[in-house]
C-alpha positions as CSV (number, residue, x, y, z in Angstrom):
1,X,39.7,-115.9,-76.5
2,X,42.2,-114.2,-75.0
3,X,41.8,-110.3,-75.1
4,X,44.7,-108.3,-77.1
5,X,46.8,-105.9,-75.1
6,X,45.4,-102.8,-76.2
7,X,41.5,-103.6,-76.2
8,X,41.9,-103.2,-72.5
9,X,43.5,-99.8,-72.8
10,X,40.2,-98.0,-74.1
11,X,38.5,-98.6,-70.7
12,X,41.0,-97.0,-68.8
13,X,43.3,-95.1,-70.9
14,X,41.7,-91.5,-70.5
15,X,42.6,-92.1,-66.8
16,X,46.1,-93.3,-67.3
17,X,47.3,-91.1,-70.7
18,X,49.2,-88.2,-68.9
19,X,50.8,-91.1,-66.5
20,X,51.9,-93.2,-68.9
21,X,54.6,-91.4,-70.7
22,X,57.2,-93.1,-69.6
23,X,55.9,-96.8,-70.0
24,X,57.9,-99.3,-71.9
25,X,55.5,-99.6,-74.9
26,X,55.5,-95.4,-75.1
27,X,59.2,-95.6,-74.8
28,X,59.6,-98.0,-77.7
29,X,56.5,-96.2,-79.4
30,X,58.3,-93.3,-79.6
31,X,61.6,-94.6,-81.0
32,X,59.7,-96.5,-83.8
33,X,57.8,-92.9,-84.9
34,X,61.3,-91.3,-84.9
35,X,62.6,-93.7,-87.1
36,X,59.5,-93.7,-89.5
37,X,60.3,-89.9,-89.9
38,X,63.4,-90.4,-91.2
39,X,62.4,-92.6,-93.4
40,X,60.0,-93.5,-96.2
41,X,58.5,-96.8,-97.5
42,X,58.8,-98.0,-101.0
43,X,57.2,-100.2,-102.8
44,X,57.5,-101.8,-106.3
45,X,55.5,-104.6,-108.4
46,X,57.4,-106.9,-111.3
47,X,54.4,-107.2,-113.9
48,X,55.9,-110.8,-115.1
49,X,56.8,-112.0,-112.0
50,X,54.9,-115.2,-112.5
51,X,57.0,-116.3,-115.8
52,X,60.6,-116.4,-113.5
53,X,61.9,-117.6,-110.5
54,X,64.0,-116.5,-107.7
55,X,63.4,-112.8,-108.3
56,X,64.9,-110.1,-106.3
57,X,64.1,-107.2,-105.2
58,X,66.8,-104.2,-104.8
59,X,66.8,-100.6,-103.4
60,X,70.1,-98.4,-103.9
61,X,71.2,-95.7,-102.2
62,X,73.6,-94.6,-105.3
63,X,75.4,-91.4,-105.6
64,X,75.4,-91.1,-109.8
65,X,78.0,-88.0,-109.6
66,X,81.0,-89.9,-107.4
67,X,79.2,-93.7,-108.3
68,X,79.1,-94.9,-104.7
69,X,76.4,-96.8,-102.8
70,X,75.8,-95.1,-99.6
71,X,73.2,-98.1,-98.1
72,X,71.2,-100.7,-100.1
73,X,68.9,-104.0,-99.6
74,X,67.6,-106.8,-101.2
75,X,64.6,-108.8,-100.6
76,X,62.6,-111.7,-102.3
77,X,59.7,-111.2,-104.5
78,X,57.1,-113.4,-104.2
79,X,53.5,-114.1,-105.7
80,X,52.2,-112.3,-107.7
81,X,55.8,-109.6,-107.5
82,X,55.2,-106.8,-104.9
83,X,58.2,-106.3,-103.0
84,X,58.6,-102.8,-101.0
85,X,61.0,-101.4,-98.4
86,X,62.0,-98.6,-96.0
87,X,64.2,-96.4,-97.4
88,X,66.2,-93.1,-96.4
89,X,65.3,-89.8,-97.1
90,X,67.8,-89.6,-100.2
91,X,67.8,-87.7,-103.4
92,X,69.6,-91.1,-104.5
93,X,67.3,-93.9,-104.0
94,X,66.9,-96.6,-107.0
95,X,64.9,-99.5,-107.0
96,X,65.3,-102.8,-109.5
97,X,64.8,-106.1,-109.6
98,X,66.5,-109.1,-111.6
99,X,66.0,-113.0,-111.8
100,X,68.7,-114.5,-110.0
101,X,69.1,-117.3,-112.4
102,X,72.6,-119.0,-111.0
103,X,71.2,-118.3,-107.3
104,X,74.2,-116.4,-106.3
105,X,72.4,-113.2,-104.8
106,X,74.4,-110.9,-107.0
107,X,73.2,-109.6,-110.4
108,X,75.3,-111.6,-113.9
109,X,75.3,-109.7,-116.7
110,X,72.5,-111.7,-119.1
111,X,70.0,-112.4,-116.5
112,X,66.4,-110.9,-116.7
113,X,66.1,-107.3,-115.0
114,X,64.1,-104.2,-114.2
115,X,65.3,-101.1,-113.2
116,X,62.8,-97.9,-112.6
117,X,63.7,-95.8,-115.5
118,X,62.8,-92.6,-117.0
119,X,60.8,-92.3,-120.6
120,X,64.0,-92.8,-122.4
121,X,65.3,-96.0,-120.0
122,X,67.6,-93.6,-118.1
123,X,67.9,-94.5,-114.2
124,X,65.1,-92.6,-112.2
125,X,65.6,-92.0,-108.4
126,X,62.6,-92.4,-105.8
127,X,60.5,-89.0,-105.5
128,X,60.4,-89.8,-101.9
129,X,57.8,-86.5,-101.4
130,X,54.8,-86.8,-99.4
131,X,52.6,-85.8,-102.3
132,X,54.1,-88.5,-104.7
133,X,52.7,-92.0,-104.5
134,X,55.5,-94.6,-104.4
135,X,53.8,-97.1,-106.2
136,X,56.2,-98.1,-109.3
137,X,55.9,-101.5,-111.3
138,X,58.1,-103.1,-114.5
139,X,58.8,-105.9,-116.0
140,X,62.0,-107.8,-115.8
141,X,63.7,-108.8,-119.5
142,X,67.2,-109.7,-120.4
143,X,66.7,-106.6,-122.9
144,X,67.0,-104.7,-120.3
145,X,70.4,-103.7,-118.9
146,X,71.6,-103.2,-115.4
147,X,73.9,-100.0,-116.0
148,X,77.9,-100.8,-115.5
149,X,78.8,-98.1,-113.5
150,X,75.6,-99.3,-110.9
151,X,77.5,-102.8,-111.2
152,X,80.8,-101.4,-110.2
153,X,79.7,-99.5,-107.5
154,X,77.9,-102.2,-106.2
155,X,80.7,-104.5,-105.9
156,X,82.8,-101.8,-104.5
157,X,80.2,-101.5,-101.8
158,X,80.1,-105.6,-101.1
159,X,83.4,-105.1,-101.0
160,X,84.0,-108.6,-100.9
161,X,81.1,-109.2,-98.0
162,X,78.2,-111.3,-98.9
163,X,74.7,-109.6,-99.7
164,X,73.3,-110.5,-96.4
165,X,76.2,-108.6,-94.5
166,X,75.8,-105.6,-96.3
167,X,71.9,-104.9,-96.6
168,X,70.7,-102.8,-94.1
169,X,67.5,-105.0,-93.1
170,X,65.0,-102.6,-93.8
171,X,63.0,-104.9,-96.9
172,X,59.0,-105.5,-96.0
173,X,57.9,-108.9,-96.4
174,X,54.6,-108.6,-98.7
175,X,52.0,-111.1,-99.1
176,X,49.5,-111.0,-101.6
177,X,48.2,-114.6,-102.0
178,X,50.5,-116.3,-100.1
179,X,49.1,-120.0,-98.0
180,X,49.6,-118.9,-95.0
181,X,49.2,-121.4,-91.5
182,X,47.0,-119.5,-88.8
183,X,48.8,-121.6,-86.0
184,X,52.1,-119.6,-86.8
185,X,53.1,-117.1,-83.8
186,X,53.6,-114.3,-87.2
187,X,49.8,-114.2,-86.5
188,X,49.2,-114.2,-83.0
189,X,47.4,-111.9,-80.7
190,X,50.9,-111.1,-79.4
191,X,52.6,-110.2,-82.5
192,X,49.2,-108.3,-82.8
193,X,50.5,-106.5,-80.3
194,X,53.7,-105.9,-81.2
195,X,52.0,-104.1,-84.2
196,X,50.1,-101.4,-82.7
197,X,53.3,-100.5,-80.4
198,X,56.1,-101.2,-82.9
199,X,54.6,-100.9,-86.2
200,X,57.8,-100.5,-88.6
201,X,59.3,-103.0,-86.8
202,X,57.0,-105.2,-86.9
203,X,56.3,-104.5,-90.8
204,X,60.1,-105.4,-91.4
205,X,60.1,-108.2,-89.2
206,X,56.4,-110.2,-89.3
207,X,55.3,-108.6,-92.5
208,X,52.2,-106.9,-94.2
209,X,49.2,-108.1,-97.4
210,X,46.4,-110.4,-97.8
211,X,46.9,-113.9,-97.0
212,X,44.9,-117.3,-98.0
213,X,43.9,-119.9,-95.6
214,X,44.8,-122.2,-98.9
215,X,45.3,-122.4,-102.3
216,X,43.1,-119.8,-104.7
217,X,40.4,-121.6,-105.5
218,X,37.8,-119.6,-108.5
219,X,35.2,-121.7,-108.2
220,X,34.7,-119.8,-104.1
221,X,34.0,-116.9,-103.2
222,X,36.5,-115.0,-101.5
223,X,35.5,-113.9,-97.7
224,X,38.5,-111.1,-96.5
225,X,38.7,-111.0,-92.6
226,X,40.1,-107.6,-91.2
227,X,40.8,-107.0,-87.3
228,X,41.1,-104.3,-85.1
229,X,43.2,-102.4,-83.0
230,X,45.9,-104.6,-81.6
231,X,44.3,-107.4,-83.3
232,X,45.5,-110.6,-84.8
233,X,44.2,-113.0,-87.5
234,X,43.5,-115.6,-84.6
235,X,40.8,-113.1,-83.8
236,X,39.1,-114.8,-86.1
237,X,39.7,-118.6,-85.2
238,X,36.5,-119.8,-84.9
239,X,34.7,-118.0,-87.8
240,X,37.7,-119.7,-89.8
241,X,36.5,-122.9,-88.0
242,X,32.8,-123.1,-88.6
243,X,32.4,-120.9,-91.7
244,X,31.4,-122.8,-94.6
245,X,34.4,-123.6,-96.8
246,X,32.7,-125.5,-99.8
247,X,31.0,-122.2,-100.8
248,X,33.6,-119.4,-99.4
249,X,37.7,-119.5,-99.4
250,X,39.1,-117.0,-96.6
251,X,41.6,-114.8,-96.9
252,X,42.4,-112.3,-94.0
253,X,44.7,-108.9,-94.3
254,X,47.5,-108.9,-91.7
255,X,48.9,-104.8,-90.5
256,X,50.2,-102.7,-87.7
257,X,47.0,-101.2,-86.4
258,X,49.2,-98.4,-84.9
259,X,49.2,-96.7,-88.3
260,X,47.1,-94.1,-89.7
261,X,43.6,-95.7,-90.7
262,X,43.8,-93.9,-94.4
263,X,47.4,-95.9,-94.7
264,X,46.0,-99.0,-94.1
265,X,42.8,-98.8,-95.8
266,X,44.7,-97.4,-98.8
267,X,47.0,-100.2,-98.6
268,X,43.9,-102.6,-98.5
269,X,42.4,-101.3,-101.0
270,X,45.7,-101.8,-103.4
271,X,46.3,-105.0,-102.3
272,X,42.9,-106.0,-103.1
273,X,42.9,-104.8,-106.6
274,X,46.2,-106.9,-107.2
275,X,45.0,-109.5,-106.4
276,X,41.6,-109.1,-108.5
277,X,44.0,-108.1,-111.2
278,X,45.6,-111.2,-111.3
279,X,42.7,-114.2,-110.2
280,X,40.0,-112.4,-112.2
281,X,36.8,-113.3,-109.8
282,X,34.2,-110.9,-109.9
283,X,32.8,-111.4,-106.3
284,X,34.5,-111.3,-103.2
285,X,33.2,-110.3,-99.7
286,X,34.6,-108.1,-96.3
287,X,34.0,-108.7,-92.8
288,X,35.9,-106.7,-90.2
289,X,36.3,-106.1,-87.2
290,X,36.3,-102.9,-84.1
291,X,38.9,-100.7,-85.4
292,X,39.0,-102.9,-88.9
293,X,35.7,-101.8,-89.9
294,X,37.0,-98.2,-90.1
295,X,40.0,-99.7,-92.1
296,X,37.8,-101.7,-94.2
297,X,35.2,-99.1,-95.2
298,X,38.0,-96.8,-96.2
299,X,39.3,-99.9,-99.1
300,X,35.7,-100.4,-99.5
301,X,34.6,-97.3,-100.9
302,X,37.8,-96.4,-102.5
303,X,37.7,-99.4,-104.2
304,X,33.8,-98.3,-105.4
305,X,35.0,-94.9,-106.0
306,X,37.4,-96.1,-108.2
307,X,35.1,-98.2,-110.3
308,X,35.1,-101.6,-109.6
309,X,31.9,-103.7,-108.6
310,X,33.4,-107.0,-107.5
311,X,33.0,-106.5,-103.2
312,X,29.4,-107.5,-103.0
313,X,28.8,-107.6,-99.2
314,X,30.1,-105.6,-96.4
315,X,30.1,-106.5,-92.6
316,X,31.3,-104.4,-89.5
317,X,31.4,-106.1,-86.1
318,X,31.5,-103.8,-83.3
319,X,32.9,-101.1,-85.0
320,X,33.8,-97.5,-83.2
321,X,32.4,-95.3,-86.3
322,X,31.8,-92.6,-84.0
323,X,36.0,-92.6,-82.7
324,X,36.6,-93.0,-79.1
325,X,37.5,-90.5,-76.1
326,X,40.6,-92.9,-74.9
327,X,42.2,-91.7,-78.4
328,X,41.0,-87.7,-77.7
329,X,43.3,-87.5,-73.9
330,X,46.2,-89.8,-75.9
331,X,46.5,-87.3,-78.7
332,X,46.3,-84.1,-76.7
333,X,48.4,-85.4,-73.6
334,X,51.1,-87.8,-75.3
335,X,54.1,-86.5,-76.9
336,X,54.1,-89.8,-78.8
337,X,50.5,-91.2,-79.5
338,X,49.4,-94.1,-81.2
339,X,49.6,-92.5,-85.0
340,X,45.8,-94.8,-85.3
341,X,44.6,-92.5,-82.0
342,X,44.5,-89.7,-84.6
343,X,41.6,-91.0,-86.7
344,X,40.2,-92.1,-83.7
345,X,39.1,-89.2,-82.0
346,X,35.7,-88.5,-82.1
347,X,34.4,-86.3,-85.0
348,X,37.8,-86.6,-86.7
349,X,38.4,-85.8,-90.6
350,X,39.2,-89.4,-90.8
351,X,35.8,-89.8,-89.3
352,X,33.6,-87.2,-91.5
353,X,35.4,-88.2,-94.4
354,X,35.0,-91.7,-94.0
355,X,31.0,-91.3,-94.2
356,X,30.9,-88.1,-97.4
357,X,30.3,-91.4,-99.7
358,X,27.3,-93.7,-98.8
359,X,27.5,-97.5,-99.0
360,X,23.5,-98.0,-99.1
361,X,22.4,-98.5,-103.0
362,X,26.0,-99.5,-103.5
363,X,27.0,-102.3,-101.3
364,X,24.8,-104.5,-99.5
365,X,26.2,-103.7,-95.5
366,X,25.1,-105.0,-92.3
367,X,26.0,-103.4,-88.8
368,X,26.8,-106.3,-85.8
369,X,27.5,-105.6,-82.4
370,X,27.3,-106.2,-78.7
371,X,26.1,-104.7,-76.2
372,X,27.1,-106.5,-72.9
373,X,28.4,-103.6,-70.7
374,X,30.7,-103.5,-67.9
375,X,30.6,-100.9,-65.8
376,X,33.5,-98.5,-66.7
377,X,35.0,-94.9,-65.0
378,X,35.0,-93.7,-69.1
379,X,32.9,-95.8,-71.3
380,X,29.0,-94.8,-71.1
381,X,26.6,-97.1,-69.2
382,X,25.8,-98.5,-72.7
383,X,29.0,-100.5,-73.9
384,X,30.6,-104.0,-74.8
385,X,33.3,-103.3,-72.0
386,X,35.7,-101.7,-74.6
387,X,33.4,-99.5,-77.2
388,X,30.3,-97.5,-77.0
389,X,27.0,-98.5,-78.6
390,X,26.9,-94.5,-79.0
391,X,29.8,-94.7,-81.1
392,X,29.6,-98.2,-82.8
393,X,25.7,-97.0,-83.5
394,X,26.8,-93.7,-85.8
395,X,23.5,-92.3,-87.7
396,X,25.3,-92.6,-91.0
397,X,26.7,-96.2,-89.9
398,X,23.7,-97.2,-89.5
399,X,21.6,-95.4,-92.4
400,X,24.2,-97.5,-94.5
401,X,22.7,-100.5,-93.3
402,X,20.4,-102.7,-94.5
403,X,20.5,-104.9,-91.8
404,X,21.2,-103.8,-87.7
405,X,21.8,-106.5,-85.3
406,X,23.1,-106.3,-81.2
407,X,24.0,-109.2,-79.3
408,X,24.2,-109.9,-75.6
409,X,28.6,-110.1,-76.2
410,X,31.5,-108.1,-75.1
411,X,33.9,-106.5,-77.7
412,X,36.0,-109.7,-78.1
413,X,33.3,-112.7,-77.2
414,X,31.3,-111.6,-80.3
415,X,33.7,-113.1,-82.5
416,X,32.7,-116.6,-80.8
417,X,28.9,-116.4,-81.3
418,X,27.6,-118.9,-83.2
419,X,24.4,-117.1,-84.1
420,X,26.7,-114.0,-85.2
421,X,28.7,-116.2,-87.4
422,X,25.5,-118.0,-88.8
423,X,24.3,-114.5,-89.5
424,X,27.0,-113.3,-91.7
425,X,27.0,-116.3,-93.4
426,X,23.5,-116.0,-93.9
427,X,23.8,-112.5,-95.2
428,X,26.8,-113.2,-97.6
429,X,24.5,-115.7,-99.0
430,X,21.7,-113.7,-99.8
């Protein structure tokens, strides 16, 4: 398996950090956080999506007072109806959604819509503050009415271009349920890549949720995968080949790792509640992996916290609980670290946080990892070539577990071991 861009980066990073400034990947690092500043990411669920067809998604950047639309998008909604974009920083942002019934891209009067509305169906703008979760959802019905003066300004703003030629591009593909083929390059160790160095573009471009290896199936169990930093879902290739698939159906969670662990965990966490919204099954599993398993025990025990008993099983596979010192030189020597580095310095409030809520009594967890070491500049002598057994080995990690297992595997041949794989099947079993 071929070893992800930045999984080689731990063992050499601390040397390199104040060097590396002006690298391409900083360089285009640093453009993409700029841009994320600016902006802010929206995201919206149509509660009924599953009774219409071809239903889009809109966000409007519409002045009410002079009735003009500064910017807008549009983007299909799919599954089970979460659609979300990037938006600017406006006082003006709307969101809606309608069924395009004639297929024409372009709102008719009569067809099925949603608009986010205040208590008395008046036209509410984004609160786009950081304190304010942009999490909105509706349901589309031809009751509802797309106001007239929106409609005009929006065709003055087309202006006789087609929808394509006037969106701005910024809509986020979202998955939640979607049959996805593994083989495509959308999940491959070098769009990986791409997401821990250009993490918004990659979110507009390749796209963020929970996918299926094949159709939902109730009578499996569901088996989440989650990688790591720079990481890709064909991590995971040969677990997906040799797991058993009569008794388990596999789903995997596809993100920039470059963003702030509570992000994607939070984002996780929602996306697995969706979806347990909408099948119903009341068991469901998570393995993860390095960076992933800081990721997935965020969801994890959010998901706990906020009542629900349906994750039965918990595995981490060479998981840097304790953070790592590559991410401690980024932060303090980079103008523009990876925003993921943050969380990842050791002793971090990500970190301490991460570990106020214990798993043991709650959800069964076992603790995997290797321990073949190469001899490394920055890494002590006890390793797996990319993380510590210190750090993977954190006293409350492993007084969580109920089960504690090292192999003789580096960070990324782990995910190849036969007797690793037979073990978390053997434990999801049990």
């Amino acid at each position: 398996m071929k070893l992800p861009q930045s999984l080689a980066l731990p063992a050499c990073l601390s040397l390199l950090c104040v060097l590396v400034i002006g690298c391409a990947n900083f360089r285009k690092l640093g453009k993409d956080l700029k841009f994320q500043d600016e902006s802010a990411i929206v995201t919206a669920r149509i509660t009924n999506a599953g009774s219409y067809k071809n239903i889009k998604g809109l966000t409007l950047n519409w002045d009410r007072e002079t009735n003009t639309i500064a910017s807008g998008d549009i983007s299909e909604v799919k599954g089970i109806g979460v659609f979300g974009f990037f938006v600017k920083k406006s006082p003006h942002q709307y969101i809606l959604a309608y069924s395009d019934s004639n297929g024409d891209a372009r709102y008719q009067k009569g067809e099925p819509a949603w608009i986010h509305s205040d208590s008395n169906g008046n036209p509410l703008p984004l609160d786009l503050t950081e304190s304010t979760p942009r999490r909105i959802e509706g349901a589309l019905s031809s009751k509802n009415k797309v106001p007239h003066e929106l409609i005009t300004a929006a065709t003055t703003f087309l202006a006789g271009r087609t929808v394509e030629e006037a969106k701005s591009g910024w809509d986020i593909p979202i998955a939640l349920g979607e049959v996805a083929n593994l083989s495509e390059s959308r999940f491959s160790s070098e769009t990986g890549s791409e997401g821990y160095w250009e993490p918004t573009g990659y979110t507009m471009n390749t796209g963020v949720g929970i996918y299926f290896l094949e159709k939902y199936d109730p009578k499996r169990i569901p088996v989440l995968f989650v990688y790591g930093a720079a990481g890709s879902p064909q991590d995971w290739s040969t677990f997906f080949k040799t797991f058993d698939r009569k008794r388990y159906q596999l789903w995997f969670y596809q993100y920039p790792s470059a963003t702030r662990l509570s992000t994607s965990g939070g984002a996780l966490d929602r996306g697995i509640q969706l979806l347990q919204g909408h099948y119903g099954f009341q068991e469901m599993n998570v393995v993860a992996h390095s960076m992933g398993g800081l990721v997935s025990r965020y969801a994890v025990i959010n998901n706990y916290n906020a009542g629900h008993r349906y994750i039965k099983h918990f595995v981490t596979i060479s998981s840097p609980f304790g953070g790592m010192e590559f991410a401690k030189s980024g932060v303090k020597h980079l103008k523009n670290p990876v925003p993921s580095w943050i969380d990842m310095v050791p002793n971090s409030d990500f970190q301490t946080d991460l570990f106020k809520t214990k798993l043991k009594g709650k959800i069964p967890y076992m603790l995997l990892y290797g321990d073949k070491a190469s001899h490394s500049m920055v890494l002590p002598e006890e390793n797996d070539g990319t993380v510590s057994v210190e750090s993977v080995t954190r006293k409350e990690a492993v007084a969580d577990a109920i089960k504690e297992q090292s192999f003789h595997e580096d960070h990324v041949s782990i995910l190849s071991n036969s007797e690793v794989i037979k073990m978390v099947e053997d434990f999801l079993d049990n």
